[in-house]
ChimeraX commands (.cxc) that place a marker at each C-alpha (Angstrom):
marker #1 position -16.46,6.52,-8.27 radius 0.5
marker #1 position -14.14,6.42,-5.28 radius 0.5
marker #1 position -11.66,9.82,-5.26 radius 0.5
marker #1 position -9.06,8.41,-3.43 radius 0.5
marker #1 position -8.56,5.20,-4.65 radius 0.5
marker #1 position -4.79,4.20,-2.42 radius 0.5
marker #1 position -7.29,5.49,0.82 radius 0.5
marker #1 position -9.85,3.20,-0.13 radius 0.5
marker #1 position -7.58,0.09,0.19 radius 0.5
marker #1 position -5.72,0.93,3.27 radius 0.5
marker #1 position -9.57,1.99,4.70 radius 0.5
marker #1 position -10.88,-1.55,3.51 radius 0.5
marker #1 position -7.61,-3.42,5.39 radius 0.5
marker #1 position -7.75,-2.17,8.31 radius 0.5
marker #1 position -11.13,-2.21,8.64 radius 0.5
marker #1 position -10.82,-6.22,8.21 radius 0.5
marker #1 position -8.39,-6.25,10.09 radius 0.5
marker #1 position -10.84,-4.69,13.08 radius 0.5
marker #1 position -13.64,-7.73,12.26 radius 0.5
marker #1 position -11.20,-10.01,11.96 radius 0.5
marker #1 position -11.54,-11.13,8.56 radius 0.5
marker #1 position -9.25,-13.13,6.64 radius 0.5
marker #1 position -9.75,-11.95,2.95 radius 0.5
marker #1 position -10.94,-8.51,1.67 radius 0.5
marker #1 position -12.10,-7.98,-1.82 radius 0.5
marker #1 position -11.07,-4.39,-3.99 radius 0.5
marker #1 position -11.43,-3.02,-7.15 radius 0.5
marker #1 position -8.28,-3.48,-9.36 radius 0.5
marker #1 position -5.67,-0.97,-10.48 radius 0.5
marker #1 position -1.70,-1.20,-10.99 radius 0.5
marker #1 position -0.76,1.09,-8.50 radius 0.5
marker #1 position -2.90,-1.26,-5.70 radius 0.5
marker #1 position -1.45,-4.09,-6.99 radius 0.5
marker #1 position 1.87,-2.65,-6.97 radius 0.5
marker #1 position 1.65,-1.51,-3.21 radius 0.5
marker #1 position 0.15,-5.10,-2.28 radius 0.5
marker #1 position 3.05,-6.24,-3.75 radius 0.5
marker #1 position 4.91,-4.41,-1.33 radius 0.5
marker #1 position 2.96,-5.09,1.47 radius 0.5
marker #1 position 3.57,-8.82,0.34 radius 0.5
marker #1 position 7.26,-8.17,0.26 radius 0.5
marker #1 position 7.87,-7.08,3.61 radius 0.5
marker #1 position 5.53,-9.76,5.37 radius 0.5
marker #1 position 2.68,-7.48,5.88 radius 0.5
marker #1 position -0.61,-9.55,4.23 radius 0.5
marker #1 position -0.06,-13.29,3.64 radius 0.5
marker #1 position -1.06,-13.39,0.10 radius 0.5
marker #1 position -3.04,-11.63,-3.01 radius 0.5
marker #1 position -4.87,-12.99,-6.28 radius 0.5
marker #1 position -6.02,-11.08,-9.02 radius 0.5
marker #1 position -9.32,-11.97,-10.08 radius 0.5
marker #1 position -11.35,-11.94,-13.37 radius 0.5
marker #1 position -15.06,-12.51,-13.30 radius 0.5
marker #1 position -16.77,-13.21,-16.34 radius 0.5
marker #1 position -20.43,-11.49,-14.90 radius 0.5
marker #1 position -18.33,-8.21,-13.82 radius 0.5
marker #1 position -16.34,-6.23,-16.31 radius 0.5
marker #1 position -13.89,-4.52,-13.28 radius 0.5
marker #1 position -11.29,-7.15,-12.21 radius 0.5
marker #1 position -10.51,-7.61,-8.09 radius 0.5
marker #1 position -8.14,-7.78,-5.85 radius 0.5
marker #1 position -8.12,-10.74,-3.30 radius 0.5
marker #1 position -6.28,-9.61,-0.07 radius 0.5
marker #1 position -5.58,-12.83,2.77 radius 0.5
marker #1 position -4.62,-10.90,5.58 radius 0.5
marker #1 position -2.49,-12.45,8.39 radius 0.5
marker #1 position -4.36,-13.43,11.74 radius 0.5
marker #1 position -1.18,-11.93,14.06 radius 0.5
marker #1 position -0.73,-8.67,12.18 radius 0.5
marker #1 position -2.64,-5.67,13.32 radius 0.5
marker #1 position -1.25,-2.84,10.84 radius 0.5
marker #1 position -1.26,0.39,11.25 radius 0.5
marker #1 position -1.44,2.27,7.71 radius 0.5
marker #1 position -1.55,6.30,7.41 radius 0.5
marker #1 position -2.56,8.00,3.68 radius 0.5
marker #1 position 0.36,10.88,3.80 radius 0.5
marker #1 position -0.25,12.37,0.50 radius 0.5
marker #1 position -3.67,13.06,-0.56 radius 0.5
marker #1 position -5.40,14.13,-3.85 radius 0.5
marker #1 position -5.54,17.92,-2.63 radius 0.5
marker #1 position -2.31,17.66,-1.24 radius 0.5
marker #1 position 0.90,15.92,-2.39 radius 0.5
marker #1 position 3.79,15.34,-0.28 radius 0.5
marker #1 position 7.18,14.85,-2.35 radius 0.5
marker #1 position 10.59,13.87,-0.43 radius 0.5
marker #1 position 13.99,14.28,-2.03 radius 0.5
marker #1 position 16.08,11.72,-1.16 radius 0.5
marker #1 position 17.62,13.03,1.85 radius 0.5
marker #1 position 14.23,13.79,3.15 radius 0.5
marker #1 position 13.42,9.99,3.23 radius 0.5
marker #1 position 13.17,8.52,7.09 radius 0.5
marker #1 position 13.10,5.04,9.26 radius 0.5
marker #1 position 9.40,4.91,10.51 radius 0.5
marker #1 position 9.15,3.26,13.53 radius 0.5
marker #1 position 13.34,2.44,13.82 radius 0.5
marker #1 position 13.09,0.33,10.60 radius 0.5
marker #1 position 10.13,-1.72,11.68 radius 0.5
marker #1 position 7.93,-0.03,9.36 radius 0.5
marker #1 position 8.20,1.31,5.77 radius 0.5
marker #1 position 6.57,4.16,3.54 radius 0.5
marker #1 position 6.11,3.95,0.10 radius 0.5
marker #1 position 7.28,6.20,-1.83 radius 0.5
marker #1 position 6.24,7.00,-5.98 radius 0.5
marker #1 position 9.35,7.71,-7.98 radius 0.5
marker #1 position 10.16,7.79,-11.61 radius 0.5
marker #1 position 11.00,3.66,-11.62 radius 0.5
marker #1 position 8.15,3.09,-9.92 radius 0.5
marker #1 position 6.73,2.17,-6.17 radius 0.5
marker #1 position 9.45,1.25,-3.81 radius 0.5
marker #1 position 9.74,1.57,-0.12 radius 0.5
marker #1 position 11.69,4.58,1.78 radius 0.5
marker #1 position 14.92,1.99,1.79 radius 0.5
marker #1 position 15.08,1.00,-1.93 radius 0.5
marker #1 position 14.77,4.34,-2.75 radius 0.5
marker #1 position 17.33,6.02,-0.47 radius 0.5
marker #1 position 19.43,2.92,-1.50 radius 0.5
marker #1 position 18.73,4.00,-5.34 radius 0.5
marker #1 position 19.15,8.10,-4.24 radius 0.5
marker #1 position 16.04,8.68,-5.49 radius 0.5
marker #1 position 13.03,10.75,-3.51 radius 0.5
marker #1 position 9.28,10.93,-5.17 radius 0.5
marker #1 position 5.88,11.47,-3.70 radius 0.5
marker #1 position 5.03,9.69,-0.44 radius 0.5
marker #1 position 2.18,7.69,-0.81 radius 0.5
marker #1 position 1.76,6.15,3.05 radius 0.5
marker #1 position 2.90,4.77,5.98 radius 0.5
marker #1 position 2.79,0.95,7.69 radius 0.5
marker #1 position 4.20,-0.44,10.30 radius 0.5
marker link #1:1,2 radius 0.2
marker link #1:2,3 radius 0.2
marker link #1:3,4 radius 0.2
marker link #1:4,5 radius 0.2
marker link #1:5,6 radius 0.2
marker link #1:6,7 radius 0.2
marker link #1:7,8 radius 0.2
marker link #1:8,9 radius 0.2
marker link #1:9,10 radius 0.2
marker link #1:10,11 radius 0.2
marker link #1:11,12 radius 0.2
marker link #1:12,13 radius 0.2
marker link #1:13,14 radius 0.2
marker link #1:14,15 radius 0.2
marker link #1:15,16 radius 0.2
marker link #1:16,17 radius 0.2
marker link #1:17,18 radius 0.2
marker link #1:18,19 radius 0.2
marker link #1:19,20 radius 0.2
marker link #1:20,21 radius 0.2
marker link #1:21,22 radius 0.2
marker link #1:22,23 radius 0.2
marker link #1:23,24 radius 0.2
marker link #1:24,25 radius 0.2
marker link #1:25,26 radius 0.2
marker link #1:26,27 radius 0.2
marker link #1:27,28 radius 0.2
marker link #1:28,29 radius 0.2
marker link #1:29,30 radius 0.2
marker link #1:30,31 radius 0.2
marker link #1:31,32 radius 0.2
marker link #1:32,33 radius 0.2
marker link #1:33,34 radius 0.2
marker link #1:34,35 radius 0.2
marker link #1:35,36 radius 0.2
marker link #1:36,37 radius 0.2
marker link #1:37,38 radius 0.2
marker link #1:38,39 radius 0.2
marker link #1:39,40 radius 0.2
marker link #1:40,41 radius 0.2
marker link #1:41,42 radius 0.2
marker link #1:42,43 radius 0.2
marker link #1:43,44 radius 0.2
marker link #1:44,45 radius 0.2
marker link #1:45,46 radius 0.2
marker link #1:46,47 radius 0.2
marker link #1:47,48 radius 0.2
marker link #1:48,49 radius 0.2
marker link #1:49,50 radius 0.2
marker link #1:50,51 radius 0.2
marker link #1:51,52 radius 0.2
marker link #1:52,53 radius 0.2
marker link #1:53,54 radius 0.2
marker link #1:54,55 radius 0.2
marker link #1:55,56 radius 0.2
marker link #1:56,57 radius 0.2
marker link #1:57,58 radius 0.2
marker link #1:58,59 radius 0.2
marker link #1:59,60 radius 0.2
marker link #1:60,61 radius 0.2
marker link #1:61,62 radius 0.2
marker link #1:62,63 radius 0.2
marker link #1:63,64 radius 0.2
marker link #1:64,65 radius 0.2
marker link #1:65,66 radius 0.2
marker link #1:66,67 radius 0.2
marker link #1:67,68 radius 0.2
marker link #1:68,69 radius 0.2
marker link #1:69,70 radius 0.2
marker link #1:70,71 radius 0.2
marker link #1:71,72 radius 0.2
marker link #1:72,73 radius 0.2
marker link #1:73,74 radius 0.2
marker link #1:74,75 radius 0.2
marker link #1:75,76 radius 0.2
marker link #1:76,77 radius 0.2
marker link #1:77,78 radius 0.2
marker link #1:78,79 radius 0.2
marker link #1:79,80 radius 0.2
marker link #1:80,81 radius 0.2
marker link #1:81,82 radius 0.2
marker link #1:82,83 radius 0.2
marker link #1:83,84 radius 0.2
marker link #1:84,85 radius 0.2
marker link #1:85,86 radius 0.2
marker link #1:86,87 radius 0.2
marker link #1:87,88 radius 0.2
marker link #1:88,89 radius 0.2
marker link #1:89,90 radius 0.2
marker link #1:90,91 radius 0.2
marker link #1:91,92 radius 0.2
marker link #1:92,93 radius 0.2
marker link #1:93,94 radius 0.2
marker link #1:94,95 radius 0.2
marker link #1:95,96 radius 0.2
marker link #1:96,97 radius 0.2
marker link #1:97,98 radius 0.2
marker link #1:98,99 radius 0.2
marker link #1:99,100 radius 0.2
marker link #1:100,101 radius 0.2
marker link #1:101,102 radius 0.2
marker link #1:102,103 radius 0.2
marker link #1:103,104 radius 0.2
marker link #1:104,105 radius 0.2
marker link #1:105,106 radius 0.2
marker link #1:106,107 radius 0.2
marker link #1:107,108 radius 0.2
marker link #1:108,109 radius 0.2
marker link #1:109,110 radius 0.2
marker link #1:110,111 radius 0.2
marker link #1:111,112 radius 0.2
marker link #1:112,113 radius 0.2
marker link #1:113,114 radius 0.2
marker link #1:114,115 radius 0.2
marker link #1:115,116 radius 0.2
marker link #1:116,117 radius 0.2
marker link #1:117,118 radius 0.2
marker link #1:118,119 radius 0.2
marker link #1:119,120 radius 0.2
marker link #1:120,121 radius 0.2
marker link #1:121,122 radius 0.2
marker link #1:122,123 radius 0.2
marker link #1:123,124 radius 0.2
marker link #1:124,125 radius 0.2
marker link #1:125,126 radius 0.2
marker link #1:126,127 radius 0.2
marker link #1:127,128 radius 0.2
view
């Protein structure tokens, strides 16, 4: 069992990233799928897949990474300590190249949709 589940990913990416691999394979749950989504979204990994075996009862997520991208990804809030932002709290990281994602009550969105919305939450990480 794996504590910090959000670390784990952003461990297992960047670590790919480093051997130059082009697909990395993690255990499923919403809120990873919702953040590759992201990551998707703003050009970050080429592509995702959910996968089903019928041998394993866990589902997986199937990351492509790009070959050009080298990402940098920081955890801010951990399980022993959570970091919440109101909305005026929310920042540019890296003058707009980057983006954090932040948990609010309508879900995962990054530091612009939710300053957009006026909404602050708990700030899961950093990427640029």
């Amino acid at each position: 069992m794996n504590t910090d589940p959000i670390a784990d990913l952003l461990t297992r990416i960047r670590n790919a990233q480093k051997a130059h691999h082009q697909v990395v394979r993690v255990p499923h749950s919403t809120i990873k799928e919702n953040i590759l989504k992201i990551l998707k979204q703003w050009n970050f990994i080429q592509d995702f897949k959910v996968k089903n075996h019928e041998d394993k009862v866990q589902k997986e997520l199937e990351v492509l990474l790009k070959d050009d991208k080298v990402l940098t990804m920081r955890k801010i809030s951990k399980p022993g300590q959570r970091i919440y932002v109101k909305k005026d709290e929310l920042r540019l990281i890296k003058s707009g190249l980057g983006i954090s994602i932040v948990s609010t009550s309508k879900g995962l969105m990054t530091n612009i949709e939710a300053k957009k919305q006026n909404m602050g939450g708990e700030l899961i990480c950093e990427i640029y």
